[in-house]
N, C-alpha and C positions, 0 to 999 in steps of 0.2 A: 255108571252113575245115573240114578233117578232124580233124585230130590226134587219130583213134581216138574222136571225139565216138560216142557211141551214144544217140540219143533213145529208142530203144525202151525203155532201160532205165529210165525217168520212170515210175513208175507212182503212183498216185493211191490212197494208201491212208486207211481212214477212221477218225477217231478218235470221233465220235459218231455211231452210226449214226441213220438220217431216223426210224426207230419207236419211238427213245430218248424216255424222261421228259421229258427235256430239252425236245421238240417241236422240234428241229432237226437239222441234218446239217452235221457237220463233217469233212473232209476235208484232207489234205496232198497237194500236188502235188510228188515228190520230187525234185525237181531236183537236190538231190546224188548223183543216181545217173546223172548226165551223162556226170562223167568224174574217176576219184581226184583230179586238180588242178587243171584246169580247171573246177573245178565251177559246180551249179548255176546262177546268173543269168550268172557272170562269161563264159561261152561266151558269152551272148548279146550281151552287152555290148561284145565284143571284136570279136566278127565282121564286122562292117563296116568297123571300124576295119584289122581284118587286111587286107583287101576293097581298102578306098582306099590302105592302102599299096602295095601289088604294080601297083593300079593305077598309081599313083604313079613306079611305079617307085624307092620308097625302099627304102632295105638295114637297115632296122630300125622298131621302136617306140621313142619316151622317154616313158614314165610317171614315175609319183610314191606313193610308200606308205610306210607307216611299216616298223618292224620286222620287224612278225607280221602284213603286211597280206597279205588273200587276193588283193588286184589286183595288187601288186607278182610271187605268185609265178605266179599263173591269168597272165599276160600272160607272163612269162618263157617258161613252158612252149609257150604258143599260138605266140610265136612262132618258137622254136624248131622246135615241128613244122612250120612253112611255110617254112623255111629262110630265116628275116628272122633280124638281131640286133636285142639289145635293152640299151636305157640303164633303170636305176634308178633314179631320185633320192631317195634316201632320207633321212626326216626327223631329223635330229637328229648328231653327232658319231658316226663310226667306233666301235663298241663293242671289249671287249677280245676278248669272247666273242661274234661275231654271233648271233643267234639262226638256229632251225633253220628259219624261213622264207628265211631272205638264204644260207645257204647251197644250200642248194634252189635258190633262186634262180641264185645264182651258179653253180651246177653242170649248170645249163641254157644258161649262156653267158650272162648278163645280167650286164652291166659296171651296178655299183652306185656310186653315185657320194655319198658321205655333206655333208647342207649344213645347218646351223644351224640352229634350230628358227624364230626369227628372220628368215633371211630365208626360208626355207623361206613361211613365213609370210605375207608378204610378196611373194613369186612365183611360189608353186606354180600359181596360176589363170591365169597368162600365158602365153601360145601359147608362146614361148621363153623362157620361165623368167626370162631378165633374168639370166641369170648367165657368168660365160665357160664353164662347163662344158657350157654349149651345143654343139651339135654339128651341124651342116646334113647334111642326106640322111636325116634320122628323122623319122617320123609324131609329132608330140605326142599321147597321150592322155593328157587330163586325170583328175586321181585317179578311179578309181572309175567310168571310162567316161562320165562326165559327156558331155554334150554330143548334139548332133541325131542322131550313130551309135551311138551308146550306145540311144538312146531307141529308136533302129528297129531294132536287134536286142533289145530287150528287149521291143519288141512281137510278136514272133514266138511268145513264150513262149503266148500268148493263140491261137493256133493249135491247142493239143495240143487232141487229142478230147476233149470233153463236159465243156470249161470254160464252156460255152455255158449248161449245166446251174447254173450256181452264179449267186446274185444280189449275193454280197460275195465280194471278192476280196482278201486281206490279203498285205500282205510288211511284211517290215523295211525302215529309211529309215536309208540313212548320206547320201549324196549328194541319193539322190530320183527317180535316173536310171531306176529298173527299176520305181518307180511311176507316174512319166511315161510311159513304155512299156507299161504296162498301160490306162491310163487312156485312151490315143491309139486303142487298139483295144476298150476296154469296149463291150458293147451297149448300146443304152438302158434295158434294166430291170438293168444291173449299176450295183453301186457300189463302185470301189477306196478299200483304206484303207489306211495307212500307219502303222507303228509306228516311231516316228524311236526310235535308238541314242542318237543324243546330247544331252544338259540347252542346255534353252535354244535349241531348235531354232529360234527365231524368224524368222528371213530361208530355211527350208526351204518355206515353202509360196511364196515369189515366186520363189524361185528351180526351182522346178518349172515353175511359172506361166512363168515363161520360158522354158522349152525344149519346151514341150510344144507338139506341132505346128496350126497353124489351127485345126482340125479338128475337135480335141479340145477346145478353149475351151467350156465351160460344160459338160460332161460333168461326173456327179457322182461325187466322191471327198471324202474328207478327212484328216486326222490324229490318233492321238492318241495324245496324247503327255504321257500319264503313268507312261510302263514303260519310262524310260532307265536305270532302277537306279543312279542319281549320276551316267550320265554313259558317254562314249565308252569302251568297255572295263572298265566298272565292272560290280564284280557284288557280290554278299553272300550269306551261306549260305542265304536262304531261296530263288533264282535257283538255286545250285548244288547244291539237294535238289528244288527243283519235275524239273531238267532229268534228274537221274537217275530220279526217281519216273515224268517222260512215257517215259522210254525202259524202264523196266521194265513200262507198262503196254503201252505200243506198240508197242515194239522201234526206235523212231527217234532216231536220236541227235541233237544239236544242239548250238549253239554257244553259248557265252558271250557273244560281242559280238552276234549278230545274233538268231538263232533261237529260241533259248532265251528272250529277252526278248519276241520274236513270239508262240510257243505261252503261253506266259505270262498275254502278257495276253490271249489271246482267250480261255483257259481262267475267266482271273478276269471276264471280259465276261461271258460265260455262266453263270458263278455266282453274278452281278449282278444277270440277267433284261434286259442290254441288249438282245440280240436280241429282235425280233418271233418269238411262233412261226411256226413252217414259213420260217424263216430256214435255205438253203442256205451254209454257208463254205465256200471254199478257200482254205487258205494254201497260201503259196510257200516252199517251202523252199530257200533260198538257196543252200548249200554251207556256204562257209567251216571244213568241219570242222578244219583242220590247226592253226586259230588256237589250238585247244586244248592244244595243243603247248604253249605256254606259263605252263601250271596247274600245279600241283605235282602230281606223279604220284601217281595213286589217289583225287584230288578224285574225278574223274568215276567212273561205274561202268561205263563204255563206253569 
């Protein structure tokens, strides 16, 4: 997969440097500098999936995402530049006013297809949805990249130069897919952690635990999961003054459903004294920036 991807443009910029008070070194691996909508993880995650369709010989992708979902518009685009179509299934009743992700979408040639919250609910995890809106000749990718292709381009990310160099490895958790993918290629002196998005993440660590390949079993990682800020898309003014304050000291912008809750908490870890000293981080920066599309203009200061 092309689509204009530029990996050179990842670079790895530091927010605490190794000779800081602190006694550690904190780092971002910018993945949103991938590609304006393709971004961050969601390239990796799609790539294979792109990969087995052509192989496939199918004339499209069907996903699944909500309104303002970055997988709904990152897959739009992806396949678009490989000359596949692509199905939508999008959560919830037809709006009056789509938001400015489904049109995006849709202006990429993605047939969006709107289904009940309910049964959405119900059959989003099924290879075919279970619904007549089904369509034969299209690749299923499960929300969010879920699944064994998901996880083997999200293991690639662990390639870039002198990730080798860091002992904790952090990203955000909606699904779990792109910490599976880190996990499958951790060293032995690495350990991946996870920031889950969503309240109540309980059934996120088995369902890792299942898609994570042989190999990986018993590699050390974990969770933790108390910087969902109420929950999936939930934020509160102390989230949306931490995210303008990281971007005025760092110049990095981030997101309200994913990133933002990432630097967040690894900021309040360190202000904790969780880390051991001479504790190396990197976090992942995921993408998702356009989600912010949907804040009221001039929340953010970026």
């Amino acid at each position: 997969m092309n689509n204009g991807i530029n990996l050179q443009n990842c670079t790895i910029q530091s927010v605490i440097k190794e000779n800081s008070d602190a006694g550690l070194r904190w780092d971002v691996l910018r993945l949103d500098q991938v590609h304006p909508v393709i971004s961050g993880n969601k390239y990796f995650k799609l790539k294979f999936y792109i990969e087995n369709a052509k192989k496939l010989g199918k004339k499209g992708l069907l996903t699944f995402g909500g309104a303002w979902s970055n997988h709904i518009l990152a897959t739009a685009a992806a396949a678009a530049g490989e000359g596949l179509k692509s199905i939508g299934i999008i959560r919830g009743e037809m709006p009056e006013e789509p938001s400015s992700t489904l049109m995006d979408a849709a202006s990429l040639g993605m047939d969006l297809r709107f289904v009940d919250r309910s049964a959405y609910r119900e059959n989003s995890k099924t290879e075919h949805f279970g619904l007549p809106i089904y369509e034969t000749g299209y690749l299923t990718v499960p929300e969010g990249g879920h699944g064994a292709a998901g996880v083997s381009g999200a293991a690639e990310i662990m390639n870039f130069k002198g990730i080798s160099h860091y002992n904790l490895i952090f990203c955000a958790c909606g699904t779990g897919t792109t910490l599976a993918g880190l996990i499958s290629r951790a060293s032995p002196g690495q350990q991946c952690i996870g920031i889950p998005v969503l309240k109540n993440a309980y059934s996120l660590k088995n369902e890792i635990q299942a898609i994570l390949p042989d190999h990986a079993i018993g590699k050390r990682w974990e969770l933790i999961e108390d910087y969902h800020f109420g929950g999936y898309a939930r934020r509160n003014e102390m989230l949306i003054s931490f995210m303008n304050e990281f971007y005025e000291h760092h110049g990095i912008p981030t997101d309200f459903v994913y990133t933002g809750k990432l630097m967040y908490a690894i900021n309040d870890l360190v202000i904790n004294n969780f880390f051991p000293e001479g504790s190396k981080i990197l976090a992942l920066h995921s993408g998702g920036l356009q989600g912010n599309r949907s804040l009221k203009r001039g929340l953010l200061s970026f």
